[in-house]
C-alpha positions in Angstrom: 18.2 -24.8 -0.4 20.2 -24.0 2.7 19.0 -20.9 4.6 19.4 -19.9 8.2 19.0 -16.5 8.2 15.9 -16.2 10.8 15.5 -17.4 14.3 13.1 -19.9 13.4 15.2 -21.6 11.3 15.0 -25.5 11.0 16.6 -27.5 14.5 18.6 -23.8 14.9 20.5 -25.3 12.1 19.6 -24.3 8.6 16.5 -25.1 6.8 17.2 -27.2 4.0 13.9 -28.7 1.9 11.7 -25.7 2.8 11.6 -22.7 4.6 10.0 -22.5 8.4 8.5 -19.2 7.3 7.2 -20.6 4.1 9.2 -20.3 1.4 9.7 -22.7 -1.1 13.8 -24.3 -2.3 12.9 -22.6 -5.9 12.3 -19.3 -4.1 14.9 -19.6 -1.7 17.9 -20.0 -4.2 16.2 -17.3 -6.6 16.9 -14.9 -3.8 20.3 -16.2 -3.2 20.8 -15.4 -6.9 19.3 -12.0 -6.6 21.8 -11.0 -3.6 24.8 -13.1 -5.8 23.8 -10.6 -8.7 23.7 -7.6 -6.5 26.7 -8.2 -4.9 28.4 -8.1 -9.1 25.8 -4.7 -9.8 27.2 -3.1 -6.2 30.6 -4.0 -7.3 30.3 -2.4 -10.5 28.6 0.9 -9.1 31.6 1.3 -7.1 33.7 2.0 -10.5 32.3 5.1 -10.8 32.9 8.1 -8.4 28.7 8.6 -8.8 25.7 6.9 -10.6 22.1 7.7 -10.6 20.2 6.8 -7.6 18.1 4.4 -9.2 21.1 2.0 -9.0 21.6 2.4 -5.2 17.7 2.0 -4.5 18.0 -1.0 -7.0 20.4 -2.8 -4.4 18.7 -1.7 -1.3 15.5 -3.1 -2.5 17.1 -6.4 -3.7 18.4 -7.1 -0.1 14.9 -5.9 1.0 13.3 -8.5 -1.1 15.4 -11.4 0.2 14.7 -10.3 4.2 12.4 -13.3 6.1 9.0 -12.9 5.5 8.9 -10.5 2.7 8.8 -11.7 -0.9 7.3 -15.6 -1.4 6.7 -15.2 -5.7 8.7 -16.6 -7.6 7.9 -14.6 -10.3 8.2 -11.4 -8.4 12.0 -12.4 -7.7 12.5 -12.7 -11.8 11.4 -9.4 -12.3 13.9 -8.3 -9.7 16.2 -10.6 -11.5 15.9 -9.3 -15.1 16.0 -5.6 -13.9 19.4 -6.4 -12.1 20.9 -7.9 -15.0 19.5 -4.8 -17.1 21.3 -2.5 -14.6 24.6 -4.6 -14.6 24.5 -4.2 -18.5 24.0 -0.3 -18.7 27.0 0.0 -16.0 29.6 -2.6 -18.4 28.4 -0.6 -21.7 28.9 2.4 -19.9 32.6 1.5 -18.6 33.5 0.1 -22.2 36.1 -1.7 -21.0 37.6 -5.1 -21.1 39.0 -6.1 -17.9 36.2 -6.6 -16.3 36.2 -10.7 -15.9 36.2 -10.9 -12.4 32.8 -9.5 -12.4 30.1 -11.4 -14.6 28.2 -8.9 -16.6 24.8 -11.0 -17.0 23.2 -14.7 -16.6 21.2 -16.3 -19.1 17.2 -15.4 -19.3 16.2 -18.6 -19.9 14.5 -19.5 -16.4 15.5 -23.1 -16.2 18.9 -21.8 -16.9 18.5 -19.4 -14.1 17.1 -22.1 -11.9 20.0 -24.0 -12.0 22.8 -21.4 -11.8 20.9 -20.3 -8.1 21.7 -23.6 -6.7 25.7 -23.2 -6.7 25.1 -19.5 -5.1 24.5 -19.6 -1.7 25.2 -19.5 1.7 27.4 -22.8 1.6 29.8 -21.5 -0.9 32.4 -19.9 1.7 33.8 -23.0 3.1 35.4 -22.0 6.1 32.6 -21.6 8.6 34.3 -18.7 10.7 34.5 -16.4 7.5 31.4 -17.6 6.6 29.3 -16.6 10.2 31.2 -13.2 9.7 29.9 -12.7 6.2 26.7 -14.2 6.7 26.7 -11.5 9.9 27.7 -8.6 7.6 25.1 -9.9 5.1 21.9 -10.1 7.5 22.9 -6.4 8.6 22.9 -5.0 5.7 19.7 -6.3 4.6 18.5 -4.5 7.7 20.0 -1.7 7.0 18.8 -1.4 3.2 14.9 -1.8 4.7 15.1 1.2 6.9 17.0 3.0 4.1 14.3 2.0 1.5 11.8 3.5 3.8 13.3 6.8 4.2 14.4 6.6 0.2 10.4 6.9 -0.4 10.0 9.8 2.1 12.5 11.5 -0.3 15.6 11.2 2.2 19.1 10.2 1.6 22.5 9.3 3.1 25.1 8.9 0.3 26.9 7.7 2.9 24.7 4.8 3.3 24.3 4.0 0.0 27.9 3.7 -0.7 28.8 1.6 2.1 26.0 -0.5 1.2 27.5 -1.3 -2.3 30.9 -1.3 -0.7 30.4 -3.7 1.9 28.5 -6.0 -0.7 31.2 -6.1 -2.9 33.9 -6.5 0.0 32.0 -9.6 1.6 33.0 -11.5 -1.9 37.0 -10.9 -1.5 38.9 -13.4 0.7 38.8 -11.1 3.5 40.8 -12.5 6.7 38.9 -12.7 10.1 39.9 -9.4 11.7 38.8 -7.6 8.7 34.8 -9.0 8.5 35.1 -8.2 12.3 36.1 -4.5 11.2 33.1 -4.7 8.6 30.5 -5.8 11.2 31.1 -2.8 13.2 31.2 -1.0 10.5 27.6 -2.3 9.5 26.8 -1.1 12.8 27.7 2.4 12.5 25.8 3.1 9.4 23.0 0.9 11.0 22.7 3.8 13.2 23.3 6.7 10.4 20.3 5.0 9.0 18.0 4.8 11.6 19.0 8.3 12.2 17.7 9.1 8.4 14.6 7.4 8.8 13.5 9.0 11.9 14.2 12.2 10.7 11.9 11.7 7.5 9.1 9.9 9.7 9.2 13.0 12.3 9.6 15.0 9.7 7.1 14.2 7.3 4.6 12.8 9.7 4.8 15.1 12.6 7.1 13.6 16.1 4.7 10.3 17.7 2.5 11.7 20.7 1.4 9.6 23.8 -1.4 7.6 22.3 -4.5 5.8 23.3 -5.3 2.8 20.2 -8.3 1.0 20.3 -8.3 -2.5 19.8 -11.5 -3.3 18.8 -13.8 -3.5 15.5 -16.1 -0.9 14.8 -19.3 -1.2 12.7 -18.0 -0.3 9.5 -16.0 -2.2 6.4 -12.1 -2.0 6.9 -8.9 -1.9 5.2 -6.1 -3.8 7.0 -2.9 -2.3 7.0 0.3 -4.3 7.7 3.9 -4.3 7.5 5.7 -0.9 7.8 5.8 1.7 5.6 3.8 5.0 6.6 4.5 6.3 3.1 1.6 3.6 2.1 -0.3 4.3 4.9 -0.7 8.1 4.5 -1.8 7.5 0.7 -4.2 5.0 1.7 -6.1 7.0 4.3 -5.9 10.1 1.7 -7.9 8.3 -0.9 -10.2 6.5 1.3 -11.0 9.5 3.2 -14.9 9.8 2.0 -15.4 6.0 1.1 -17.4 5.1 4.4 -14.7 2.6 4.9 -12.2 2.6 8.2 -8.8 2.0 8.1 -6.9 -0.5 10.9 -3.5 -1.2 11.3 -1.9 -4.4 11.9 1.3 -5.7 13.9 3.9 -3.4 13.2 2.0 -0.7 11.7 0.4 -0.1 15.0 2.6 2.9 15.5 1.6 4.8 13.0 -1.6 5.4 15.6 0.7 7.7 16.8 1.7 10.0 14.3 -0.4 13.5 14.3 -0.4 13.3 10.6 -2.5 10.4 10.4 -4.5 11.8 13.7 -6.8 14.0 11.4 -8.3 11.1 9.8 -11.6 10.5 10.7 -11.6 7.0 9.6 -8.4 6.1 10.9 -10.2 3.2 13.5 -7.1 2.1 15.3 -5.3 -1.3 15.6 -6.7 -4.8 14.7 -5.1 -8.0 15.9 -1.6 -8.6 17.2 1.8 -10.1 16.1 2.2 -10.8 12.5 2.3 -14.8 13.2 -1.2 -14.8 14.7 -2.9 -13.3 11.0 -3.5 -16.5 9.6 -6.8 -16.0 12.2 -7.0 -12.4 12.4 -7.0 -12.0 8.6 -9.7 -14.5 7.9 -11.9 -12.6 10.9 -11.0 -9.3 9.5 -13.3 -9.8 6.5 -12.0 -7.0 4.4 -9.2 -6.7 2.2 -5.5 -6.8 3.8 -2.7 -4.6 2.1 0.6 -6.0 3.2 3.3 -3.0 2.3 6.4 -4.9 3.6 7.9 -8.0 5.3 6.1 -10.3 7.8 3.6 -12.8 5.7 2.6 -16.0 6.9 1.3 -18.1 3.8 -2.4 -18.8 3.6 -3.4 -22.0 5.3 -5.6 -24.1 3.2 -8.7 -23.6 4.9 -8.5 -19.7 4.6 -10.0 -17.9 2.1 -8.4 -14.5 2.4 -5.9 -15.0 0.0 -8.1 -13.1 -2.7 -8.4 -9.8 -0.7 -4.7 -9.8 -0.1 -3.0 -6.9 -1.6 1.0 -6.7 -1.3 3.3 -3.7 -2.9 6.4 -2.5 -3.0 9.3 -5.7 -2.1 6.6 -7.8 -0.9 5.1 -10.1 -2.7 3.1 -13.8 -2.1 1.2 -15.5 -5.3 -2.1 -15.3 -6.0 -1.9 -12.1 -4.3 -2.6 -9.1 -6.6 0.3 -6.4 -6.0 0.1 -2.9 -6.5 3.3 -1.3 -7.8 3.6 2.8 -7.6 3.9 5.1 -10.9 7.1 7.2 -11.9 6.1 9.5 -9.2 6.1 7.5 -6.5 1.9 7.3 -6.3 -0.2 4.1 -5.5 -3.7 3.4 -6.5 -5.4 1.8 -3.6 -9.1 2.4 -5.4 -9.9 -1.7 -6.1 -8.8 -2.4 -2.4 -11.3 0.8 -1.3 -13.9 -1.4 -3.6 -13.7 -4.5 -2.2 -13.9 -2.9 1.4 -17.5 -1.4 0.4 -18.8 -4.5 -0.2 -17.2 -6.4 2.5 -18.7 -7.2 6.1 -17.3 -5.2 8.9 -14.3 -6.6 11.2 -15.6 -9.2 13.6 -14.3 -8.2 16.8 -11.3 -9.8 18.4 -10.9 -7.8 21.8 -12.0 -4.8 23.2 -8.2 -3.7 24.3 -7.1 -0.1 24.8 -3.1 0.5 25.3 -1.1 3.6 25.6 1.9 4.1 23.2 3.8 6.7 21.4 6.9 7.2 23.6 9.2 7.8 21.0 12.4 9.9 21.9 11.2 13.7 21.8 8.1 12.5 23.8 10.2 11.1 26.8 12.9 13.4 26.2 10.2 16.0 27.0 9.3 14.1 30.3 13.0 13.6 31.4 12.9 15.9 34.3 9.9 13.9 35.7 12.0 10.3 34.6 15.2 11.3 36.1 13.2 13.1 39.6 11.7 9.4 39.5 14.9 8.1 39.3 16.5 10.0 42.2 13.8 9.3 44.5 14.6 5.4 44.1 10.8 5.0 42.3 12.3 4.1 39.4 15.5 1.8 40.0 15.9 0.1 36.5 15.4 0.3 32.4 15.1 -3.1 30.8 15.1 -2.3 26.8 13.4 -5.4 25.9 13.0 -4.5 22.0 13.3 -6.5 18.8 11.1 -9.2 17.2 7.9 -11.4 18.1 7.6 -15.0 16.8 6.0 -18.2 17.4 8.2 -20.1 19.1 6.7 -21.2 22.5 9.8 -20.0 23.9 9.0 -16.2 23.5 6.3 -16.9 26.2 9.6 -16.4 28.5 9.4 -12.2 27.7 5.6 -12.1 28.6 6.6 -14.3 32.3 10.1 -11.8 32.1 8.1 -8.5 32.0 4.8 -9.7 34.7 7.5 -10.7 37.2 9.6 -7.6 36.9 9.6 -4.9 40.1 7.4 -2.5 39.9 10.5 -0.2 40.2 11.4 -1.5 36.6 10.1 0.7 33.4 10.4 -1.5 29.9 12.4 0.8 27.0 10.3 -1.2 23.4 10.4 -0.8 20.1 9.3 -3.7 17.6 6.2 -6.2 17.9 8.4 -8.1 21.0 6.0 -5.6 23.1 2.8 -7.7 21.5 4.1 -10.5 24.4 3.5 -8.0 27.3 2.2 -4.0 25.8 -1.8 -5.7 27.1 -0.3 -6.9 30.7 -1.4 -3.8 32.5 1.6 -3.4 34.0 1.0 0.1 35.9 2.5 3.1 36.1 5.4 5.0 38.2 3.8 8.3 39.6 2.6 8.8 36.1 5.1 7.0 34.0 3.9 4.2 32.0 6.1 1.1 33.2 5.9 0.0 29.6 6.7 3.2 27.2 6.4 1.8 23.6 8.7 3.8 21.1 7.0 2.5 17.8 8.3 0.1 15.2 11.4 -1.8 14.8 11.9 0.8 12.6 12.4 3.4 15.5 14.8 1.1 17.7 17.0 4.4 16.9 14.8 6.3 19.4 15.8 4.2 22.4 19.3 4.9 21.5 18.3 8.5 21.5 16.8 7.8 24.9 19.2 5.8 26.4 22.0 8.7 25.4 19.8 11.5 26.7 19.6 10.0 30.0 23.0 9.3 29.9 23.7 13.0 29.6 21.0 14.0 32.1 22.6 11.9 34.4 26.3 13.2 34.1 27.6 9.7 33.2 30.5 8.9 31.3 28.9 5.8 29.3 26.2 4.4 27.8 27.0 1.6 29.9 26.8 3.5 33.3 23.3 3.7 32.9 21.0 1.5 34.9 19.8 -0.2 31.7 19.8 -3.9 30.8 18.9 -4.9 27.5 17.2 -8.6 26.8 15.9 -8.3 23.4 14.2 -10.9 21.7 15.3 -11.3 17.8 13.6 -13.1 14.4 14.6 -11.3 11.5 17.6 -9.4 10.2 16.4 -6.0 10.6 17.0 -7.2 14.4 20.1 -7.6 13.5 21.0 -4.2 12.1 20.0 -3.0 15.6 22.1 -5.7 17.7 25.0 -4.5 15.4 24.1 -0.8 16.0 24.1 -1.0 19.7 27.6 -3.1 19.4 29.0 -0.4 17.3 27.8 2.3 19.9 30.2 0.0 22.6 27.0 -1.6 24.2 28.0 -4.7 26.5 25.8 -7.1 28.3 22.8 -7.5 25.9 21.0 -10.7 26.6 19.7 -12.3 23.2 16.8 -14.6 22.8 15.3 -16.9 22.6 18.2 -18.4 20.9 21.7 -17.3 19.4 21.8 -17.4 15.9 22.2 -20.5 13.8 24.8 -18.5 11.7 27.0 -17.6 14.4 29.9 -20.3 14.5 31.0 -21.3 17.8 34.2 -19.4 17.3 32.5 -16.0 16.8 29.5 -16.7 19.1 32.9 -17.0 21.5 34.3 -13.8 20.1 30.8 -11.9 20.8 30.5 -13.3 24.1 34.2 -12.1 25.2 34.4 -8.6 23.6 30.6 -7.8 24.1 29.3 -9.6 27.0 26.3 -11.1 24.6 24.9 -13.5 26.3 21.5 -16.0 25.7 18.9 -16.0 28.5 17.9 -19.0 30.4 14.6 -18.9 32.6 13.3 -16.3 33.9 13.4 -17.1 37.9 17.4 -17.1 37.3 17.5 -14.3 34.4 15.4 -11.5 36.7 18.3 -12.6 39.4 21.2 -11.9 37.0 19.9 -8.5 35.8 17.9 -7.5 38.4 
C-alpha cells in the first residue's frame, strides 16, 4: 500500500505496510480501486449532457468512502465496488458504442482478481512527483467536497454544479495535464468547495432551524444512552424521533456536538447533551459509555483488544468497521435504529467523564446578529484581533501547541472555530469581551463556510476592500481531507497568510509546498512563544 493522504501519516512520508489510522494494505488498495473505478464511471457520466442522480451520489459517496477514518471493511468496499462496475455497465450499454477503449468498462468479480488489479492503482502511478502533489491535492479536495455534498444530498439539496465538476475534475486528474493547469483545477476545487459548503448550510439551517448560542452539558445523566458520532444530523434527527418514548437519552460525540445547537433537536426531551471529546480519545470514552455507539460518518479509531465495545457499535451510511453491524436506509431515505434503542434499555447508564458545561452555537446568522456589539468592541480597542483557529483535532502530541497557542493569547483576541480543533482549547475558560465569548464555536467542520460568512460580513461592516484587510489571522490545524476542501476554499476566496499545522502535508512536493508558500503566504507554525510574536 502507499497512502499519505492524512496528517498522521507514517514519518510525514507515506504509510506503506499499514495505515496510522488503522487500515489494513488489502483495504487501502481496495479504496484506491474504488476511486480508480470512479474516476472511469465520472468519465463516462460526462458523455451524456444529464444522467440520473443516482450516478452523481454514487461518485460522491465512493470518494466519501475512501476519506481517513471512514470505511475499515473490506467487504463494505466490494459492495461499493460491484455497484460501481454495475453503474459503469448501464452507462456503456446505454452509449452503445465502440470507441470507448480508453475507458475500461468493468474488472473481473472474482476478488482475488480484484485484489491484485488494486495494487497497480494507486497514488504512485503518476511518476512525476510535481503532477502527482497537484493531483493528489485536487484528489483530497474533492473527497472533501463530495462529504459535505453527500450531507446536503440526504437533506434533499443539490448543486448540479457541484456534481458535475465533481465528475469533471475526476476524469480531468487522469489526462496528462501540464502543471499550470492542475494549479487552475485546485482553485477551481476551491471555488466549488465553497458552492458546497454554501449548499449544506442552507439545508442544515434550513431543515434544522439556524444554531442558537448554546449551553451543552458534559456530563452523564442517570439513564441508558445512545452515542452519537460522526456528522450527519440527517441521522441524528431520525434517531431522537424514534427513541423519543424509550426512557433512553441521546448524547453526541466529537463532531456531532453541534447538533446541541440546532432548535430542531432542542424539543427533545431526551436529547442529554455531549459525551466525551475528540474522536481519537473514544477508544476510552466508548468503553465507559456502556451503551451502544452509532457512528454515521468518518472518524473511527479501531477497537483495541482489551475493549469490548465493538458489539454495540453500529456504523451506516459510508462508514463501515467489521464486526460492526451497519444499518443501511430504505428506498426512501429511512433508518431503523429500533435494535440500537434495544440494546440501550438493557444497558447501564454512561459512567461520567466530567461535569463540563461550554457555550457554543456561534454560527454566522448568530454573530451576524451581534455584529453591531462585535464591531462597537472593535472600535473601542476591546477587541484587537480574530484568530480563525479551525480545522481538525488529532493525536499527535504536537497539537498540544493550539491548546498553549489559545491560553497565551491577549485577552483582546476572540478565536473564529469550526471543527473538533476547538476540543484542544473550547474547556479553557478563556473569558469573555464585555459579553462576547473569546472563543465563539461555529459548529462542525461541516460549517467552516460560516466563518467565511463571518469573516465577509465584518469585512463589509468594516468598509474594507479585502478579506485580507481584516484583523484576522488564520492558524488552523489540519488531519483529514475535508480540511483540505476548506484550505482550498479560503485559497480560492484570495486568502493569504494561513499558518498550517502541525505539519505541511506529506503530499505537497517541495516544488508546490514552494508554489503555496510564494503565491499564498502558507506557512507552517513553529512554537508558540515565536508564532503569538509573528501574528500577534
Amino acid at each position: 500500500m502507499f497512502c499519505y493522504q492524512c496528517q498522521e501519516t507514517a514519518g510525514n512520508k507515506g504509510c506503506t505496510k499499514i495505515g496510522v489510522c488503522g487500515k489494513t494494505d488489502a483495504v487501502a488498495n481496495l479504496q484506491d480501486l474504488l476511486l480508480y473505478l470512479t474516476k472511469g464511471l465520472s468519465a463516462l457520466v460526462n458523455k451524456f449532457e444529464s444522467v440520473e442522480e443516482k450516478f452523481y451520489d454514487k461518485i460522491s459517496n465512493n470518494l466519501f468512502v475512501t476519506i481517513t477514518n471512514a470505511n475499515f471493511d473490506e467487504e463494505a468496499i466490494f459492495i461499493h465496488i460491484f455497484k460501481t462496475i454495475e453503474l459503469k455497465k448501464e452507462l456503456i450499454e446505454k452509449l452503445n458504442r465502440d470507441d470507448l477503449n480508453e475507458i475500461e468498462s468493468f474488472v473481473s468479480s472474482d476478488r482475488n482478481e480484484l485484489l491484485v488489479k488494486s495494487i497497480g492503482v494507486g497514488v504512485l502511478n503518476t511518476e512525476n512527483e510535481d503532477k502527482r502533489s497537484l493531483v493528489e491535492l485536487i484528489t483530497y479536495g474533492l473527497k472533501g467536497l463530495a462529504a459535505y455534498n453527500h450531507h446536503a444530498n440526504v437533506l434533499n439539496y443539490r448543486d448540479e454544479k457541484v456534481d458535475k465538476f465533481i465528475s469533471n475534475a475526476l476524469e480531468k486528474i487522469t489526462m496528462d495535464l501540464e502543471v499550470d493547469e492542475l494549479v487552475n483545477l485546485v482553485i477551481e476545487t476551491g471555488k466549488h468547495g465553497v458552492m458546497a459548503m454554501d449548499l449544506l448550510d442552507r439545508a442544515n439551517t434550513e431543515t434544522y432551524g439556524n444554531p442558537e448560542i448554546t449551553e451543552v452539558d458534559f456530563s452523564a445523566g442517570d439513564r441508558p444512552g445512545i452515542l452519537i458520532s460522526g456528522h450527519d444530523l440527517h441521522d441524528i434527527k431520525m434517531l431522537l424521533e424514534q427513541s423519543k418514548e424509550s426512557g433512553v437519552d441521546i448524547y453526541t460525540h466529537s463532531e456531532m456536538l453541534p447538533a446541541n445547537y440546532y432548535p430542531e433537536f432542542k424539543k427533545y426531551n431526551h436529547f442529554h447533551g455531549n459525551y466525551g471529546n475528540s474522536w481519537w480519545s473514544q477508544n476510552e470514552e466508548f468503553e465507559k459509555f456502556n451503551g451502544p455507539i452509532l457512528m454515521t460518518t468518518n472518524c473511527i479509531v479501531p477497537p483495541k483488544k482489551d475493549n469490548t465495545y465493538l458489539n454495540r457499535m453500529f456504523t451506516t451510511s459510508n462508514a463501515g468497521y467489521p464486526g460492526a453491524k451497519h444499518i443501511n436506509a430504505d428506498e426512501r431515505g429511512y433508518k431503523d435504529f429500533s435494535e440500537i434503542i434495544e440494546i440501550a434499555k438493557n444497558s447501564k447508564a454512561p459512567t461520567n467523564l466530567e461535569n463540563t458545561k461550554i457555550i457554543g452555537g456561534f454560527a454566522h446568522n448568530q454573530v451576524i446578529s451581534l455584529a453591531d456589539k462585535v464591531i462597537d468592541e472593535i472600535k473601542k480597542g476591546n477587541i484587537k484581533k480574530f484568530v480563525v483557529m479551525a480545522g481538525c483535532d488529532g493525536r499527535s502530541g504536537k497539537r498540544n501547541y493550539y491548546t498553549e497557542f489559545a491560553k497565551n493569547l491577549p485577552k483582546d483576541v476572540v478565536i473564529l472555530t469550526a471543527g473538533c480543533a476547538k476540543y484542544r482549547y473550547n474547556k479553557l475558560g478563556l473569558g469573555d469581551i464585555n459579553g462576547i465569548p473569546r472563543v465563539l464555536d461555529a459548529g462542525q467542520c461541516n460549517d467552516s463556510y460560516s466563518l467565511v460568512k463571518i469573516a465577509l460580513a465584518l469585512k463589509d461592516a468594516l468598509g474594507l476592500e479585502s478579506i485580507n484587510d481584516l484583523p484576522i489571522e488564520y492558524n488552523i490545524a489540519w488531519y483529514e481531507q475535508k480540511a483540505v476542501i476548506v484550505l482550498l476554499a479560503l485559497l480560492s476566496l484570495g486568502v493569504k497568510n494561513i499558518h498550517l499545522g502541525p505539519t505541511l502535508p506529506a503530499f505537497l512536493s517541495p516544488s508546490i509546498a514552494e508554489f503555496l508558500v510564494e503565491n499564498f503566504n502558507i506557512g507552517t507554525i513553529s512554537n508558540v512563544e515565536d508564532d503569538l510574536a509573528k501574528m500577534i
